[in-house]
N, C-alpha and C positions, 0 to 999 in steps of 0.2 A: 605510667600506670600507678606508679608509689602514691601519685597525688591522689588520685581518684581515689585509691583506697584509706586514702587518710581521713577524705571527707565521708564517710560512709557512716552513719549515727552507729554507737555501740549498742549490740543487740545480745539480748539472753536467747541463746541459741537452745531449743528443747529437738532433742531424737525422737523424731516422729518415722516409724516403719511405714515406707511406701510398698505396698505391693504390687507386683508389675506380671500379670495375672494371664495366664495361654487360657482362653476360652472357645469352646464350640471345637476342641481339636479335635472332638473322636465323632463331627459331622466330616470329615475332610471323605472324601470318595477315594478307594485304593486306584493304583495305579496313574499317579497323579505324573504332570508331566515335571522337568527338573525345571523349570524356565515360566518365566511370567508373562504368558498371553492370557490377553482378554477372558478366555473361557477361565484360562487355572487359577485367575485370581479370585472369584469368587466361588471356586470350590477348592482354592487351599490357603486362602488366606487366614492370617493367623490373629484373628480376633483378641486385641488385647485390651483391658481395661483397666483405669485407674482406681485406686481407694488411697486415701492420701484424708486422715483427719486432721480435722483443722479446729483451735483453737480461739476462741478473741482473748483479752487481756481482759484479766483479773482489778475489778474497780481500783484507781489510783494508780496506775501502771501510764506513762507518758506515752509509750507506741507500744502498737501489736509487735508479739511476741511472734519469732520467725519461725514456721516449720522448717524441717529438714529432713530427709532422710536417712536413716542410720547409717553407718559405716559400716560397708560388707567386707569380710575377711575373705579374700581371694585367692591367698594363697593354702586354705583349706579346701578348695575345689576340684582337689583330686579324688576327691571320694563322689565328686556328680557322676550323675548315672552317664557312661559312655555309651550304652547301647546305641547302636546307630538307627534301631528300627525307631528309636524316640526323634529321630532329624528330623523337623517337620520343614522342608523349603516352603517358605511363605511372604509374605512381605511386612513389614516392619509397621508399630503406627507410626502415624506421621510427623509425629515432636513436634508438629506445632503447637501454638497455642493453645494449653491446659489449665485454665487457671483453679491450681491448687492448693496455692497460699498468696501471700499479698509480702510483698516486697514493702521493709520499713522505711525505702527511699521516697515512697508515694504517700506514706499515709503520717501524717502528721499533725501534732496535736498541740495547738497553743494553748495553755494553761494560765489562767491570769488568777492571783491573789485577789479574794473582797475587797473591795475600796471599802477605804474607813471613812466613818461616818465622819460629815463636813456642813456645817453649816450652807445652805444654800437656801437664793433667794429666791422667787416664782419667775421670774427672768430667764433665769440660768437654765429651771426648767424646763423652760418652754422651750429654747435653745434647743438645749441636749433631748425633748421629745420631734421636734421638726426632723434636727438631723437624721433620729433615726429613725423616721417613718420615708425621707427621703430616699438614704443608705438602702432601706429597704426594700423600693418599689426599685430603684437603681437596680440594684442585686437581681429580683425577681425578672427585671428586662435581660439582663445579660446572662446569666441562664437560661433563661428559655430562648434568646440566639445561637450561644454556645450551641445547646444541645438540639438544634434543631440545626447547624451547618455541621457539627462535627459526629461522627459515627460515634458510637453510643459502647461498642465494645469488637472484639476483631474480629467476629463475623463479619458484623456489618462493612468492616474495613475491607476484609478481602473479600467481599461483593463489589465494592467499588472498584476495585483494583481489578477485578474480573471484570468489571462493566469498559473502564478503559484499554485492559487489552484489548475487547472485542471490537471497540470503536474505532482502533487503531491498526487493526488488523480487514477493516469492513474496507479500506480504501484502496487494498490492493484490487487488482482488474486481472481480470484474465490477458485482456487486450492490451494492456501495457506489456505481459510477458512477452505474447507472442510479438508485439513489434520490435521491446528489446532484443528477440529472437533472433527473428529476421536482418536485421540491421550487424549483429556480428557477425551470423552466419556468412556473410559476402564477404567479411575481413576471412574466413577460414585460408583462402588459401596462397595468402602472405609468409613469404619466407621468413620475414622479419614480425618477433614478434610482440615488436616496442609499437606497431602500430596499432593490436587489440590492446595493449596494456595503457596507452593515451586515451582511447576511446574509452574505453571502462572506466577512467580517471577521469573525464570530462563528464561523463555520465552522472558519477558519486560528486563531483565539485557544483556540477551544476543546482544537484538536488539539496544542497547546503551543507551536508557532509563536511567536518572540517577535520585541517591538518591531512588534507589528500595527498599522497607523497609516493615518488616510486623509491623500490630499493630494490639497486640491482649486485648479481656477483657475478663472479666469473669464475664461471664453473669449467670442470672436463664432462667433454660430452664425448659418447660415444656414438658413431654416425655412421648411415651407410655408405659403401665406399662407390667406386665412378660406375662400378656393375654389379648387377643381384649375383648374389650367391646360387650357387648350382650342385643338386643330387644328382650323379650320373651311374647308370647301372653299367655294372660290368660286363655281366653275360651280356647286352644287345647294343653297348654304350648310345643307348640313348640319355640325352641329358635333360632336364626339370627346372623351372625354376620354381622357389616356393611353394608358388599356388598351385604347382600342376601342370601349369603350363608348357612346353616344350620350348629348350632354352632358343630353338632358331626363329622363335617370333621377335621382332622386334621392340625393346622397350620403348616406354617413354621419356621424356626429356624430363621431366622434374620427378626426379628421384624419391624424394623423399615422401610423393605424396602418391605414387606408385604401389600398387601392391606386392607386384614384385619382387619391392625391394624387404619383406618383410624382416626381419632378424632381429639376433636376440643383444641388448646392448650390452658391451662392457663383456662378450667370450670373447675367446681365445681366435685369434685367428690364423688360414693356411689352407694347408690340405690333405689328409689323410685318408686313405682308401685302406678299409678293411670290413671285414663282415660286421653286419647288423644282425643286433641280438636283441629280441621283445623282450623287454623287462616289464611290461603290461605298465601300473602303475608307478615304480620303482620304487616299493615301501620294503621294510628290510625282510619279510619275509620273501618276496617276490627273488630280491637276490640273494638270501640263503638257497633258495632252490634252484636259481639259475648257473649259482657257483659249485655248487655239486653237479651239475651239469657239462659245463663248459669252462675254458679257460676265458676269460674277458679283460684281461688285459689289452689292453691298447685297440677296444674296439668301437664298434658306434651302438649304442646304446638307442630302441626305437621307444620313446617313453612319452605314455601318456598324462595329461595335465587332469588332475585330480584334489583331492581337498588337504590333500597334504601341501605345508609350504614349496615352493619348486625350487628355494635356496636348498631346503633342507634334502629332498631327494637327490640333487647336485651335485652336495656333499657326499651321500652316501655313495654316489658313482664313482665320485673323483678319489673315494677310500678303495673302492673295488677294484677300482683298475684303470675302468674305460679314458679313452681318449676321447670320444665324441659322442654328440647326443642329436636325436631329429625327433624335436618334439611335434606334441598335434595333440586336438582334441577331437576326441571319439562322437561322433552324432548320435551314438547310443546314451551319452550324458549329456550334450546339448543339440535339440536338434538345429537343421538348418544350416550346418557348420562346415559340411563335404568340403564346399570351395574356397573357405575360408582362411586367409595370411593373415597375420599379425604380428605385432611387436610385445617381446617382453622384457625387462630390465635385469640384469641380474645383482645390480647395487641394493643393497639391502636400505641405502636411505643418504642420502646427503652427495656433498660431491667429493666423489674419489680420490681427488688427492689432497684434499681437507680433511682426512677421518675425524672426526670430534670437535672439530674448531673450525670456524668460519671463513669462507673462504675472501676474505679481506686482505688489499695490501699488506705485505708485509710479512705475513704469514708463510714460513714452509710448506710449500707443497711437492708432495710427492710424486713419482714417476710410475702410474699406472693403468695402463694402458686397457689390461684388463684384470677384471677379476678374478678370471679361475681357469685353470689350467685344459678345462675340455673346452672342443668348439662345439655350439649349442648353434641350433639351426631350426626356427619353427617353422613349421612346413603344414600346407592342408590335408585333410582325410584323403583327399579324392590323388594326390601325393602317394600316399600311403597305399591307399588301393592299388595303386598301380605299382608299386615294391613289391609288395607281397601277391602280387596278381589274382588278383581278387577276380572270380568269374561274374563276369555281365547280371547275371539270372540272379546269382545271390547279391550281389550290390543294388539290385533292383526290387527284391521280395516284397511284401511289406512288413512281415516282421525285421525288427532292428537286430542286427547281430553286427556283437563289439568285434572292431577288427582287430584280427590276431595273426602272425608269422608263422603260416607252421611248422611243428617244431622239428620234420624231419625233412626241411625243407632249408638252403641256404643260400644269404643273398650279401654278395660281394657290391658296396658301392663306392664310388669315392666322393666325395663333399668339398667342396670348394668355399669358404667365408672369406668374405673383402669390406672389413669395412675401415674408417678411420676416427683420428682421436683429436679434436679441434678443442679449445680453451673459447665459450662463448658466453656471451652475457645471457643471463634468463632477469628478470623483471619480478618483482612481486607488487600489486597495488594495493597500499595499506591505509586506510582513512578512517578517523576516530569519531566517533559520539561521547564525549567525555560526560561521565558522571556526575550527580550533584549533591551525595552525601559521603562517596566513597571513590573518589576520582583514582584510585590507584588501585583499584579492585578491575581488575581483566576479564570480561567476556568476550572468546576469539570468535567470529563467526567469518566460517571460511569457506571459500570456494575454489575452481582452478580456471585459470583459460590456455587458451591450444598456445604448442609452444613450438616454431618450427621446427621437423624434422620427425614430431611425433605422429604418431596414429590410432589418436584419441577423438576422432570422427567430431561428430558436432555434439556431443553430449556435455561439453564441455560450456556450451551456449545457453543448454538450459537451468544450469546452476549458475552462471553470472547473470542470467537474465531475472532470475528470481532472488539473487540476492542484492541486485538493485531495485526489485520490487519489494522488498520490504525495507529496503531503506528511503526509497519516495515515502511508503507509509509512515514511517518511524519520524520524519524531518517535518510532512505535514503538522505535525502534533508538538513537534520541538517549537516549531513557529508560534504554536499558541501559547507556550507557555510551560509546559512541559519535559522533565528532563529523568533517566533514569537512575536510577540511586548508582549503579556500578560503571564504567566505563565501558561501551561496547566495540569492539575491535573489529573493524570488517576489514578482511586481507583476500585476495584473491593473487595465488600463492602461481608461481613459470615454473617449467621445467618440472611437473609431477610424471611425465612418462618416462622418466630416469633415473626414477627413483627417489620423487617427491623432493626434488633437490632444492628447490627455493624456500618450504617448509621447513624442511631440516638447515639450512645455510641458516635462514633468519632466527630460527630456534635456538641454534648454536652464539649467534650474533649477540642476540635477545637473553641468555639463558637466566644470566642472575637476578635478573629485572621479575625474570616469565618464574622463577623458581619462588620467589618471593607475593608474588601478586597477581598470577595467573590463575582463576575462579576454575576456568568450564572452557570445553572446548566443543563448538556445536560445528556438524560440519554437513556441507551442502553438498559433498563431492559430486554423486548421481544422484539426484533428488526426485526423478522419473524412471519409473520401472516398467512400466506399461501394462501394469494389472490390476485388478483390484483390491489388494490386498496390504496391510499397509506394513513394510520392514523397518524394526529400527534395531539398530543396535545402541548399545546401552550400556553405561558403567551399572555393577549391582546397584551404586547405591543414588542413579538416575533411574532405575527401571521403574518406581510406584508413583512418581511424579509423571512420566512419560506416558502411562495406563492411565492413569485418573484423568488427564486432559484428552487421551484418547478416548476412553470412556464417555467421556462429557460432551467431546466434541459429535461423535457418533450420536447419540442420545437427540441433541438438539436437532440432529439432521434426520431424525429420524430411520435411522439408517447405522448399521453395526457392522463391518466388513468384517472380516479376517483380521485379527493382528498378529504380528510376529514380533515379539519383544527378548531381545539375548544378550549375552553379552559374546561375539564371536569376532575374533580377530580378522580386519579387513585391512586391504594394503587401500589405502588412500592419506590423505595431507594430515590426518591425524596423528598417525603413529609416531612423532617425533612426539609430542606431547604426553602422548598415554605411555609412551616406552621411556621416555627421557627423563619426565617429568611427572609423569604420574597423576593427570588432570585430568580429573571426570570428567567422561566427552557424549555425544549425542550425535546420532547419524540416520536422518529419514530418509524413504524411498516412497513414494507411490504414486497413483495411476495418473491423479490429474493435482491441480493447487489450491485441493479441500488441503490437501497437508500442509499447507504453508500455512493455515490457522494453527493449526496443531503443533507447528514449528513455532512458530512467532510468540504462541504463548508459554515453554517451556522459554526460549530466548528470556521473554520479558519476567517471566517469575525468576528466573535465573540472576536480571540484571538486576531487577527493582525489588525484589522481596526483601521484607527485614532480616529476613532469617534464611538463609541458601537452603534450595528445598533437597539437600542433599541425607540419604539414611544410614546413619552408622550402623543399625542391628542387619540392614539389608546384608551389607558387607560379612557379618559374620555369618548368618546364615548361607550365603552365596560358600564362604568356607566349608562350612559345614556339609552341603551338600556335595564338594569336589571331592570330599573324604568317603563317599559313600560306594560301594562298589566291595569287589574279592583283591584290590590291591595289595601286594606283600608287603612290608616294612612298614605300613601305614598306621598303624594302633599306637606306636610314638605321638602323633598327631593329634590324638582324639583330646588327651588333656589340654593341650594349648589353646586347641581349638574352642571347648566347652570353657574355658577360662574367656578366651577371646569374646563369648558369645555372654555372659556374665558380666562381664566389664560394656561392652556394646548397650548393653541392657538397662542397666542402672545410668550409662551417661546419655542414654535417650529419653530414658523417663525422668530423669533428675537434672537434665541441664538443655534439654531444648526446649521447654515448656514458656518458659519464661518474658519471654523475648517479642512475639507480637502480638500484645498488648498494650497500646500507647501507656496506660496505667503501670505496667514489671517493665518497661523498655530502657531498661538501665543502660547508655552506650558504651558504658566499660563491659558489661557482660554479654548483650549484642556482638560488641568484636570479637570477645576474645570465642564466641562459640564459633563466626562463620570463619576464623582462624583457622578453628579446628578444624572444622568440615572440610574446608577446600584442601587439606592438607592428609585424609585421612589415605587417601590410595597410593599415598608412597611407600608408605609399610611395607607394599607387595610387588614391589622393581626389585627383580635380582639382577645380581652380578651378572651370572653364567644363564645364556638360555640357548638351545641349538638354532643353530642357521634357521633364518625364518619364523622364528616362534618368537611370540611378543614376550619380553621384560616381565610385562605387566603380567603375574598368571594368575589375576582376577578375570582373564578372557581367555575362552575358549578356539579349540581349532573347529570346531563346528557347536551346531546346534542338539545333536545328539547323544552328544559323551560331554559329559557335566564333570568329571574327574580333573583334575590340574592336569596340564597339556604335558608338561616338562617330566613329572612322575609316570606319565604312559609312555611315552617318549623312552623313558632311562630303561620302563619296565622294557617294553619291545626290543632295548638294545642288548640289554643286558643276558636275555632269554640267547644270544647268539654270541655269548663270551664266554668263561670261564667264573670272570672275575665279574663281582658286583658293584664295583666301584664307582661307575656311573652312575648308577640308581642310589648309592648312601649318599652321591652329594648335590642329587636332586634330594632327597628327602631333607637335607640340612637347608638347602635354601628355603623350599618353604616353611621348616618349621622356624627358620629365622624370622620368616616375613610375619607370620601369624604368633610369634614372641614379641615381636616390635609393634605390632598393630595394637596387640593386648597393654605392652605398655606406655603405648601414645593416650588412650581410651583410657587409661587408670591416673597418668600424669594431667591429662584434661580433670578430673576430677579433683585430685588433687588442688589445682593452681585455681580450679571455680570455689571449693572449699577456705581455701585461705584470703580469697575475695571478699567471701558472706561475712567469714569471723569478723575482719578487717584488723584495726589493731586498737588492743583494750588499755 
């Protein structure tokens, strides 16, 4: 980079104040929502606009004279107004192209001395008049080519660019989905699962897709054992198996694709008979008052699956007491569920006895068998009804009522888990689109497919079905000619019902490569929800690029559904990246494969844009608003915070401006921003986070508590200690992350700064 900066003409640099201006804020409507759907963006958006005066050069001057911005003193910012009623959550402008001064790399001015006067004969001049009426008409032709094949300024650029997404995206077919559908769905019930991981790779190889390749490890699996597990009641010993069923029906021969065999992978297993005790959803108030109640030591715990992490309620059991847990979900939170078995994982992510390192020859692996010391057994409602002996009449009402244990009622059962622990290979298919300006710039786009022994039904058909739909689109267009500026990475990721174990293995594999050069991580996992309404989840600072093409998209179809735009923490093949690594990620849902437009063009802005359509003020206001609330210890935070949002500020309007205008597209100062950009959500990976709760705490445990997850978290624990200890070293981590964020955003300025100057 020394070099580039050495070639950079010397320029009289003049301190021009840019102001970076909140307008129309006191139109915003009270009671706005904390999150950016479709409706709240145009009634809390944060209208901001430029003033930025511009000079030309004073006669005799060789090149225009550079604006700048002044240098803001930041660390005078403790005197910003903290009030939090001033937080306005909004969305950021869009740093793109502002042109508000002129870059003296572009404009250049050859200055030639009088010729002295020379003898010359009418020869000479007739010469030198041909030449230049020649010179001339020449000129005038290739200007008017120029400027009638080449876009004229970066609108009209990114119209083009819009015109070929939409081209690119026009050749997807429904009827290509649904055949790729069909066609895996018959591989579904292969015990081996290197047979769908070939076909998927023949698929991607065929469409021209290159460097198609599998990468396999060999993981610990936790599996069901040669017989389902069984609830059996004391008082009538009659016995159950998972679903309800009564254990003297006969199973079937293939285990694992059985309902049956439902169970939780990676608990404890054995047998333990003692009373069950309702802990409703196990959040810590529910066991503060179950323990003033009851002794719960070494018992089984009847707990409902809710929006809390189920690592994290786990933990709070296994601090309690309990020895055992029978989970289930309530048909009063989802219906249709009564008779419903399933599997859940209790590996927080990769394979168990790899923690943190990949599980490759050669590598130490560890001996474990499971994870946590209770046995965990998920069992259906209609299960459960019959524990608690639920009468016929009220199980049939039609109002819903949660089921409950009642409390002067007791139910002695014993529980039986079997299952086992095999060392197997899982498969990930990984095939490239490699780049043609930034081949070492990563866009992951990722899906799963079924991995035997799990039961993850066919949903898993409809995300590789459509993520080789848009790679036929993407190849068709390679073939003409066509290639994208970034590298795009398609992985279709084994072993995600384990605990996303082929993700995290190759992440781990991958790490120093992926920590270096890994953009965005767009992710397919369920890309069908069955409604109309469109879900995405969202890094903050993908939320305003994900609404604009949402917007745009709806508009052209004449047609606005629902949008639901958040940042909410989701167990899918993501999380080793946004937790690990810290890469803004993107995750759609909806009814039908309108959204795979809407996918495909966040995809392609993502891969091929000059400038990564990513928001650094998004990010601070996203802070801003977690601070908002009656939280205790939090007014520590409000300065860093409003400093963070300061620094966001200035390096949004002072340094993404620049950059997509073929005229300012300096490609020293192009890198060094999408540098920054891809790089901005590490600031906010802590150390310490509780079981289940993401790293990342720019994501939410749901969509209606906007607060940082980890400070509710310490607050709720802490409310049932003595000691505050817990909540002052959540307070320290985030006010670390949001001291690092503020001085990444100040350092980016800095190193743009000593760029311009160059050296005199």
């Amino acid at each position: 980079m020394g070099e580039n900066e050495a070639s950079l003409p010397n320029t009289a640099l003049q301190g021009k104040k840019m102001a970076y201006q909140k307008v129309n804020a006191d139109q915003r409507a009270p009671g706005h929502s904390h999150y950016l759907d479709s409706d709240d963006l145009q009634a809390t958006a944060l209208d901001l606009e430029w003033d930025m005066e511009k000079e030309l050069e004073e006669p005799g001057f060789e090149q225009f004279q550079l604006d700048r911005a002044e240098n803001q003193n930041l660390e005078n910012s403790e005197t910003a107004d903290l009030n939090l009623d001033s937080i306005q959550p909004a969305t950021s402008p869009k740093g793109r192209f502002q042109r508000l001064q002129e870059e003296s790399d572009y404009v250049t001015h050859y200055t030639r001395s009088a010729p002295k006067s020379k003898p010359c004969n009418f020869c000479c001049l007739l010469k030198i008049f041909c030449t230049a009426i020649i010179l001339f008409i020449f000129g005038i032709l290739i200007g008017y080519y120029a400027h009638k094949k080449c876009p004229s300024n970066a609108t009209s650029s990114g119209k083009l660019d819009l015109q070929l997404y939409q081209e690119i995206l026009k050749t997807i077919q429904a009827e290509d989905i649904k055949k790729s559908f069909r066609n895996l769905v018959q591989l579904y019930k292969s015990e081996d699962d290197m047979e769908i991981s070939k076909k998927i790779k023949t698929q991607w190889t065929s469409l021209g897709l290159e460097d198609v390749q599998f990468v396999n490890y060999s993981v610990l699996l936790n599996l069901p054992g040669p017989s389902p597990s069984s609830v059996t009641l004391r008082s009538s010993g009659q016995c159950f198996h998972p679903n309800g069923q009564p254990c003297s029906q006969e199973a079937r021969k293939h285990s694992s694709q059985d309902p049956l065999y439902s169970y939780a992978a990676y608990s404890a297993k054995g047998t333990l008979e003692a009373e069950v005790i309702d802990v409703s959803y196990g959040n810590a108030d529910d066991l503060k008052r179950i323990k003033e109640m009851k002794n719960v030591t070494n018992q089984i715990a009847l707990l409902k699956l809710g929006k809390l992490p189920l690592l994290y309620k786990l933990s709070l059991l296994e601090k309690a007491g309990f020895g055992g847990v029978l989970l289930y979900i309530d048909p009063c939170d989802l219906p249709k569920t009564a008779n419903l078995s399933f599997m859940v994982s209790l590996n927080p992510g990769g394979d168990p006895s790899t923690p943190g390192y990949p599980s490759v020859d050669g590598n130490f692996r560890q001996n474990r068998s499971n994870l946590t010391p209770l046995l965990v057994q998920p069992i259906s409602a209609s299960l459960v009804a019959k524990l608690i002996s639920l009468r016929e009449d009220r199980a049939s009402s039609g109002a819903c009522t949660p089921l409950e244990l009642p409390s002067n009622e007791k139910r002695i059962v014993n529980m039986q888990i079997q299952t086992v622990t095999e060392f197997k290979t899982i498969t990930n298919v990984v095939g490239y689109l490699k780049g043609l300006t930034s081949p070492d710039r990563y866009i992951i786009v990722g899906s799963h497919h079924h991995t035997a022994y799990s039961f993850n039904s066919q949903e898993w058909a409809s995300s590789t079905a459509i993520i080789t739909a848009f790679i036929r689109a993407l190849m068709l267009r390679v073939k003409r000619g066509w290639r994208p500026d970034r590298t795009i990475v398609f992985c279709s990721w084994g072993g995600t019902a384990f605990g996303n174990t082929g993700s995290y293995e190759w992440g781990e594999d991958f790490k120093k490569v992926l920590q270096r050069n890994l953009v965005a991580y767009v992710s397919l996992h369920s890309p069908v929800r069955g409604n109309s309404s469109l879900y995405s989840v969202t890094s903050p600072s993908l939320q305003q690029l994900v609404a604009e093409k949402n917007n745009f998209n709806c508009s052209r179809r004449g047609q606005c559904p629902e949008t639901n735009i958040s940042s909410v923490q989701m167990q899918d093949d993501a999380n080793y990246f946004i937790n690990h690594l810290g890469v803004p990620t993107v995750r759609f849902a909806y009814e039908d494969i309108k959204a795979l437009e809407l996918l495909g063009e966040v995809i392609l802005q993502i891969a091929d844009g000059p400038i990564l359509p990513f928001n650094a003020l998004d990010i601070a206001l996203e802070v801003q608003n977690s601070l908002k609330g009656d939280q205790p210890d939090t007014p520590q935070l409000l300065a860093p915070a409003s400093r963070l949002r300061e620094s966001a500020e200035l390096f949004q309007s002072d340094e993404m401006r620049p950059a997509n205008d073929p005229e300012e597209r300096a490609p020293v100062r192009v890198r060094m921003l999408n540098d920054i950009l891809q790089d901005m959500e590490k600031s906010f990976l802590v150390q310490h986070a509780p079981p289940g709760f993401y790293r990342n705490i720019l994501y939410h445990l749901d969509g209606k508590t906007s607060q940082f997850s980890i400070l509710l978290e310490a607050w709720e624990h802490c409310k049932s200690l003595a000691s505050n200890e817990t909540l002052q070293e959540a307070v320290s981590e985030v006010l670390n992350s949001i001291s690092a964020a503020q001085l990444y955003f100040k350092a980016g300025l800095d190193v743009f700064e000593s760029v311009l100057v160059g050296k005199n």
